[in-house]
MIFI-856745 format. One line per 2 residues: number of its first residue (from 1); their letters; for each residue x, y, z of C-alpha. Coordinates in steps of 0.25 Angstrom, whole numbers. Example, Ala and Ser with C-alpha at 12.3 -4.5 7.8 and 13.67 -1.06 7.14 Angstrom:
% residues 2
1	as	49/-18/31 | 55/-4/29 .
% end
This chain:
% residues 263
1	xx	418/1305/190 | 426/1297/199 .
3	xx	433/1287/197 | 425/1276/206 .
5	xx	413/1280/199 | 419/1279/183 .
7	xx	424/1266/190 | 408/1262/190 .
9	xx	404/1267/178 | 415/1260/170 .
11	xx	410/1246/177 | 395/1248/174 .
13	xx	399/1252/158 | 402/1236/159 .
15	xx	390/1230/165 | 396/1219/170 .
17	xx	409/1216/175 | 416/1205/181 .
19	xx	427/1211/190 | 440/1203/192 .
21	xx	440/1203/207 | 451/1199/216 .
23	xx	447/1206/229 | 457/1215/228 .
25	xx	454/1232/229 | 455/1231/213 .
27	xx	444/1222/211 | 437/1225/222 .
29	xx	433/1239/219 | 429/1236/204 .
31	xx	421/1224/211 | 414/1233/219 .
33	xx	411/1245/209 | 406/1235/199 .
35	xx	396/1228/210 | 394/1243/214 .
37	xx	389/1245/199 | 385/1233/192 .
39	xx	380/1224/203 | 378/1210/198 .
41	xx	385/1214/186 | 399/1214/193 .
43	xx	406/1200/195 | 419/1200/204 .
45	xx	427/1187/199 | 440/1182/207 .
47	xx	450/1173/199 | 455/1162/209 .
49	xx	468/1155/206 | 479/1151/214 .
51	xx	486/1166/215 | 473/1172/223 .
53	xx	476/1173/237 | 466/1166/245 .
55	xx	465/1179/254 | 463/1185/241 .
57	xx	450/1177/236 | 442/1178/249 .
59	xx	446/1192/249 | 439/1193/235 .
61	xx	428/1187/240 | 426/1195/253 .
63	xx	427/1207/243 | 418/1204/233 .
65	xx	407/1201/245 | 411/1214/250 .
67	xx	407/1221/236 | 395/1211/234 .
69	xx	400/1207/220 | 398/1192/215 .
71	xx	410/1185/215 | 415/1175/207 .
73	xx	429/1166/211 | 435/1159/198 .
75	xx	446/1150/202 | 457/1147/191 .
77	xx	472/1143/192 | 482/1151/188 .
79	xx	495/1140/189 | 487/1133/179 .
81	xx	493/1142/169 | 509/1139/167 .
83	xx	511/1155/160 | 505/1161/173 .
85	xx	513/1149/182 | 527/1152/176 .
87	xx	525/1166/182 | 531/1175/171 .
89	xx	529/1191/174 | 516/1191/164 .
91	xx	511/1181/174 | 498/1188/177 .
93	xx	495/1189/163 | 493/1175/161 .
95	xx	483/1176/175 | 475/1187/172 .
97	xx	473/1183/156 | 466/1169/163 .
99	xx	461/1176/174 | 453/1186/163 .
101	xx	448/1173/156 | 442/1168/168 .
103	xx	433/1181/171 | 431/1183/155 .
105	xx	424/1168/158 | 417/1171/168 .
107	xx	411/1184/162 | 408/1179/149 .
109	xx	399/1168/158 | 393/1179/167 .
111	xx	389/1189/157 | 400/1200/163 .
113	xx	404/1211/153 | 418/1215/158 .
115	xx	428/1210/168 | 435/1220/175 .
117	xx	447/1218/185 | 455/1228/194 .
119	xx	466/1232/187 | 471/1247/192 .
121	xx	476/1260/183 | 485/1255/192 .
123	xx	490/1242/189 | 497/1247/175 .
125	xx	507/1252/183 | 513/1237/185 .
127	xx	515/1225/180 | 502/1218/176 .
129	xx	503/1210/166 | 490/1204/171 .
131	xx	483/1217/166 | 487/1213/151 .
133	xx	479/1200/152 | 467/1206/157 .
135	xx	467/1217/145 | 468/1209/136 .
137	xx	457/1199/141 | 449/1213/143 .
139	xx	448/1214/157 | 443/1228/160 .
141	xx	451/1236/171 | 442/1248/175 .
143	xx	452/1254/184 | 463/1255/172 .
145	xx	451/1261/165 | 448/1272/174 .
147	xx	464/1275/179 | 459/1269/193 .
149	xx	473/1268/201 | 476/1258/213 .
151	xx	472/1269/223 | 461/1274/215 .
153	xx	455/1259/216 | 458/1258/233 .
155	xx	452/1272/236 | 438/1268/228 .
157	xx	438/1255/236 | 440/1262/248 .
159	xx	428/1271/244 | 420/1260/240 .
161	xx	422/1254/255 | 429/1242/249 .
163	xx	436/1234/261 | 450/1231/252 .
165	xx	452/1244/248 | 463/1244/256 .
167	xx	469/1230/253 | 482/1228/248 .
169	xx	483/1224/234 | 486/1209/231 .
171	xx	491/1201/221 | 491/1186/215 .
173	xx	501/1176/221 | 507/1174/209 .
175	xx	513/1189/212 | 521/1183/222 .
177	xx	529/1173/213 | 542/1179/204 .
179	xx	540/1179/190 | 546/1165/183 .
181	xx	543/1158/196 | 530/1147/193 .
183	xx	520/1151/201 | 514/1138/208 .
185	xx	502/1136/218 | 512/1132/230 .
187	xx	520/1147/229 | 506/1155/228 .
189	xx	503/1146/239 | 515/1149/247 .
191	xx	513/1162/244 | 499/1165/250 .
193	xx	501/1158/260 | 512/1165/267 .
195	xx	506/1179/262 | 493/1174/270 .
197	xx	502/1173/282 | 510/1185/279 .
199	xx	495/1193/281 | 490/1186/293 .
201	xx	502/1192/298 | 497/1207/297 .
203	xx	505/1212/283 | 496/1217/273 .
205	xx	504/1219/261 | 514/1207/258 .
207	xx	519/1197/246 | 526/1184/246 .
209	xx	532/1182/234 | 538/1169/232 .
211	xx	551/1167/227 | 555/1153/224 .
213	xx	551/1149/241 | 557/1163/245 .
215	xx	547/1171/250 | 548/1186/248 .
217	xx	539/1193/256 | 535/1206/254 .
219	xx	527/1217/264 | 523/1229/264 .
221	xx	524/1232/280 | 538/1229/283 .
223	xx	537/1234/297 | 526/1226/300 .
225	xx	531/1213/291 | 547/1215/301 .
227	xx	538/1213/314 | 532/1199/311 .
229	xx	538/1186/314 | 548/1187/301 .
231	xx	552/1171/306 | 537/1167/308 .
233	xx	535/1172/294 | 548/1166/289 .
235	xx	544/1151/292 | 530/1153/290 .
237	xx	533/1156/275 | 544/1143/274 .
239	xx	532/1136/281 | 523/1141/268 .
241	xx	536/1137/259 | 543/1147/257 .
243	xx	559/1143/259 | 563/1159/262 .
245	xx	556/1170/266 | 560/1185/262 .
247	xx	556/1200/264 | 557/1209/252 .
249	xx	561/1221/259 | 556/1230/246 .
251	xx	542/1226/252 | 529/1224/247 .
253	xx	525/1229/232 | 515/1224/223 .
255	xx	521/1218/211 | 535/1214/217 .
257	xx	537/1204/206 | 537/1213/195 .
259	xx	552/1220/199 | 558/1210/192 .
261	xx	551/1212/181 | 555/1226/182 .
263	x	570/1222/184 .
% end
């Protein structure tokens, strides 16, 4: 049996789930092979706060139209909680144990079984402390269950004819602020708005992390990043708020923020 198919029969064993859907690849395969499966007995449910991307939430919602799955959009804010706002290193704890509250809510109400997210076999390899929380709220992650890798999950989207199966992998805002530094609705803002930008200029795969008002940009396409308008980029970021703006000449890689942790 493959694993696409014990993927299925693992989601029908609950008989009806609520996936934890953010529109990313994830997500969006266990959205569609629990609507493939259970039908009206799948629920895709996106947590809105102030860390989603707006690019992010309609691409949730263009996603789960795609599948046909019904789609809930709870909003909540995250700055409300002062643990999560101090931005310690356990910071996505603190999120995922209110984000699991919230789906746990609306299950309860809806008569769901289970809430499943897309956590990877994957996703053990680095620091998710957000993982922790949603164990121990009893979220199911059927892709640990079954040993399905990061790869694994992108080729069975490709197979599945899912339109993101090739989309870069994303993050909350948050991810974009050093540990200790409080994380408030004026940097996320700063933030989106000058990765928004640094899209519509062509690069696929980039991060602005925000250091104090010194943005530190990272790309993954150095070649393409070096032949833009490097002083149009510069005062359109001081325009945003920025007070300098930087290259990290290590490029783009997900988790940045985690080597100090390492040193």
């Amino acid at each position: 049996m493959s694993k696409l198919d014990s993927l299925k029969e693992a989601i029908v064993s609950k008989g009806k789930v609520v996936v934890a859907f953010s529109g990313g690849v994830d997500s969006s395969l266990l959205a569609r092979v629990a609507f493939d499966v259970l039908g009206e007995n799948a629920l895709a449910v996106t947590v809105d706060s102030e860390t989603l991307p707006r690019r992010e939430l309609e691409e949730s919602r263009r996603i789960a139209d795609e599948i046909g799955i019904r789609h809930d959009i709870v909003e909540f804010s995250e700055l409300e909680n002062q643990r999560f706002k101090e931005n310690p290193p356990e910071r996505c704890y603190y999120c995922r144990k209110e984000t699991a509250s919230i789906l746990k809510k609306i299950a309860k109400e809806k008569g769901y079984t289970t809430i499943a997210d897309g956590v990877g076999y994957s996703d053990y390899d680095e620091y998710r402390p957000g993982i922790k929380a949603a164990d121990e709220e009893g979220i199911w992650h059927p892709f640990v269950e079954l040993r399905i890798t990061k790869n694994e999950i992108r080729e069975m989207a490709k197979e599945l004819g899912l339109s993101i199966h090739g989309k870069p992998p994303s993050a909350c805002l948050s991810s974009r602020i050093p540990y200790g530094n409080e994380i408030t609705a004026e940097k996320l803002k700063r933030v989106e708005e000058a990765e928004d930008y640094l899209k519509g200029l062509g690069l696929e795969q980039v991060r602005v992390r925000d250091h104090e008002g010194i943005a530190r940009i990272e790309v993954e396409d150095f070649d393409f990043f070096l032949n833009l308008d490097l002083n149009k980029i510069d005062k359109k970021l001081k325009s945003i708020g920025f007070d300098y703006v930087a290259v990290d000449l290590k490029g783009y890689r997900a988790g940045s923020m985690n080597e100090v942790l390492e040193l």
